[in-house]
C-alpha positions in Angstrom: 119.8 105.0 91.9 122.8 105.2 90.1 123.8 104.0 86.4 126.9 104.8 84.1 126.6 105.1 79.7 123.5 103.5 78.7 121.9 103.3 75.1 118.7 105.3 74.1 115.5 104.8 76.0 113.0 102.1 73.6 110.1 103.7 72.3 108.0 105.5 75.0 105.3 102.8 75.8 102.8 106.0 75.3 103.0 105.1 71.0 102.5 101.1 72.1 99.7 99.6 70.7 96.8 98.2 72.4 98.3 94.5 71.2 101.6 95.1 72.3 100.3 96.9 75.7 98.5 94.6 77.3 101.2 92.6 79.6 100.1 94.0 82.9 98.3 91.8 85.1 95.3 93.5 87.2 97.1 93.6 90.4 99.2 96.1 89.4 95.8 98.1 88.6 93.9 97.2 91.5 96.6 98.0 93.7 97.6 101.3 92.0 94.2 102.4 93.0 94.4 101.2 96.1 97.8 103.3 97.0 97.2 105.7 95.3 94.2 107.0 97.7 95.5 105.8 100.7 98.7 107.6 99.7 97.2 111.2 98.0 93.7 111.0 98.6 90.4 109.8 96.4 90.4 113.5 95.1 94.1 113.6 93.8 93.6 109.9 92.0 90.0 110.6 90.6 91.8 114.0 89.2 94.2 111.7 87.7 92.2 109.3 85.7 89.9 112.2 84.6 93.2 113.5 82.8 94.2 110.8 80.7 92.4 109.8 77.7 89.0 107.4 77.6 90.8 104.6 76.5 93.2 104.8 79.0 90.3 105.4 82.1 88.4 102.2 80.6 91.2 100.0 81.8 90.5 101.5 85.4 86.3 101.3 84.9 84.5 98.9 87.6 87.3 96.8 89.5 90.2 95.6 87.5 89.8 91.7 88.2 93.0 90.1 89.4 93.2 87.2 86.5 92.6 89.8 83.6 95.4 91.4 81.5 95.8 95.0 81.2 97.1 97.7 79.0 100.8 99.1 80.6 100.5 102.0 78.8 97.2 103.0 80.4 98.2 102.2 84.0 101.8 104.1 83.2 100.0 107.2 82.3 97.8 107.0 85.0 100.5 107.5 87.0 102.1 109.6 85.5 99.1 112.0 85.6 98.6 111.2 89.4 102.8 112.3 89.3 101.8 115.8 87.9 98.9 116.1 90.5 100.8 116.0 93.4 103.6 117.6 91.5 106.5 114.7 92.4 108.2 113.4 89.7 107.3 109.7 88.5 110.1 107.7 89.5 109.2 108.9 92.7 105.6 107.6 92.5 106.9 104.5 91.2 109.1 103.0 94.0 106.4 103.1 97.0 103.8 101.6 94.5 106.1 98.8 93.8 106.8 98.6 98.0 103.0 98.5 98.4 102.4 96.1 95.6 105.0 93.9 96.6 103.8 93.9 100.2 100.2 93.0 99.2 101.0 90.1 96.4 102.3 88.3 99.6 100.1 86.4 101.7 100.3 86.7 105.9 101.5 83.1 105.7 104.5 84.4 102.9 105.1 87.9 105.4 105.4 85.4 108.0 107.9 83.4 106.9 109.9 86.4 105.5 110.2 87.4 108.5 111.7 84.2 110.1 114.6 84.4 107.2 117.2 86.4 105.6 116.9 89.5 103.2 118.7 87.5 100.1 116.2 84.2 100.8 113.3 86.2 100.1 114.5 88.0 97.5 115.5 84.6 95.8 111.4 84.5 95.2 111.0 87.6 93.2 110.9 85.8 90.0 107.7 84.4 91.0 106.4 88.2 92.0 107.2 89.3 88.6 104.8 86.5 87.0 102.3 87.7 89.2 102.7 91.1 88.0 103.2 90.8 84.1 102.7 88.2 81.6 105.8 89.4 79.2 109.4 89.5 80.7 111.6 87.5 83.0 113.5 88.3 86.3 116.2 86.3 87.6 118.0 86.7 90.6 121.7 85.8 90.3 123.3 86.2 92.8 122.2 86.6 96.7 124.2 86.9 99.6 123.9 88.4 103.1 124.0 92.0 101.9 123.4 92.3 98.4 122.0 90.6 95.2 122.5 91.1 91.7 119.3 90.8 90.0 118.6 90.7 86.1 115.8 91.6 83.9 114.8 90.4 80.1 112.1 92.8 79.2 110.3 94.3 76.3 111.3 98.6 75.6 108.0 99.3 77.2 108.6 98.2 81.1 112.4 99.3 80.7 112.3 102.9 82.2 110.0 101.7 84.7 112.4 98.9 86.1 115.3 101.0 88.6 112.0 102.3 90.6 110.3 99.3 90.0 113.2 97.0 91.7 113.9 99.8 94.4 110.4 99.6 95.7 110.1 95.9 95.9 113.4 95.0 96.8 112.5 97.9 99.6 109.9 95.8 100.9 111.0 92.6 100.7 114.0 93.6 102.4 112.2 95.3 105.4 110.1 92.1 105.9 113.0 90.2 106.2 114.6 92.4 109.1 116.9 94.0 106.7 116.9 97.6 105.9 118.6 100.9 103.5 117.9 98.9 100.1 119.9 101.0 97.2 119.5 100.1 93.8 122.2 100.4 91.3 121.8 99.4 86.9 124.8 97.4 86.7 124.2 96.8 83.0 122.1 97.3 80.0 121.8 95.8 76.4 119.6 95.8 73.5 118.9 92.2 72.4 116.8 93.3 69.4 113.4 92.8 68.6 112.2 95.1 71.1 113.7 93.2 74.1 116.2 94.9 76.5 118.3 93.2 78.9 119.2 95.4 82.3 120.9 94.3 85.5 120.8 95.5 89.0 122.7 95.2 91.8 120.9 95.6 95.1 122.5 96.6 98.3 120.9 96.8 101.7 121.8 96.7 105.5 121.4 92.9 107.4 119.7 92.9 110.3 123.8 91.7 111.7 125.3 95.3 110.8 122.7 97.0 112.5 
């Protein structure tokens, strides 16, 4: 990932609110979880959640159900704890969760059919992944051709540091299924629309299955 002069960072969504937090839906829980032992183990995750604070483990107690709304900050720092247990820094964390969240929002019907088209078609439906995934925010794709896409977010300061590994790992995936492969992520472009809302472009480049 690459990005030229950007303005400061928002607030760090670890001074959010509970009010203003709670954007993520529980997919992105239940699926952390999910990774996150298949990934580093049961031991390394449990360790995790038993370092963050109550309020923060409560959004992980029982099974995060998949139509509920969640607290971002609590899932962030969950991760970000699970980043200091296996010493690897979060960004790093972040990408293959997104890959493996990605992969699993889509059905074997949607793989399927990814896998009968081009890299730019199915990433013409991440807007649709993203409203799965949060109830705040927008994501547009706009521009898509054989190669590349250039792909735009409208999001409040709490997902914005999470969105260059966030858009790596999906676009990672979605690429892959679609016979394409060596998805790089570039921010093109960031602004401050006010109001706590940020808007930050990406171009995405990746190898068609033609240049192989």
């Amino acid at each position: 990932m690459r990005s030229g002069q950007r303005p400061a960072l928002p607030t760090s969504s670890a001074t959010l609110t509970i009010a203003a937090d709670r954007v993520a839906r529980g997919a992105n829980l239940l699926l952390a979880a999910e990774w996150a032992e298949r990934t580093h183990g049961a031991s390394a995750w449990h360790r995790a959640l038993s370092a963050v604070a109550p309020a923060d483990r409560r959004e992980f107690d029982g099974d995060p159900v998949t139509i509920g709304v969640y607290r971002f900050g609590a899932l962030r720092r969950v991760v970000q704890s699970l980043a200091h247990q296996v010493d690897r820094p979060e960004d790093e964390l972040v990408a293959p969760l997104y890959a493996f969240i990605a992969d699993n929002q889509m059905s074997s019907v949607q793989r399927l059919v990814a896998r009968l088209t081009t890299p730019s078609v199915v990433i013409a439906r991440l807007p649709s992944l993203w409203r799965g995934l949060f109830t705040v925010g927008a994501l547009r794709v706009e521009k898509a051709t054989l190669d590349s896409a250039r792909i735009r977010f409208t999001v409040p300061g709490c997902l914005v540091d999470w969105l260059a590994p966030v858009c790596l790992g999906t676009t990672t995936r979605v690429v892959e299924l679609a016979g394409g492969g060596g998805a790089t992520v570039w921010e093109a472009d960031r602004r401050a629309l006010g109001a706590d809302t940020w808007d930050v472009t990406f171009t995405v480049d990746w190898r068609s299955e033609l240049d192989a």
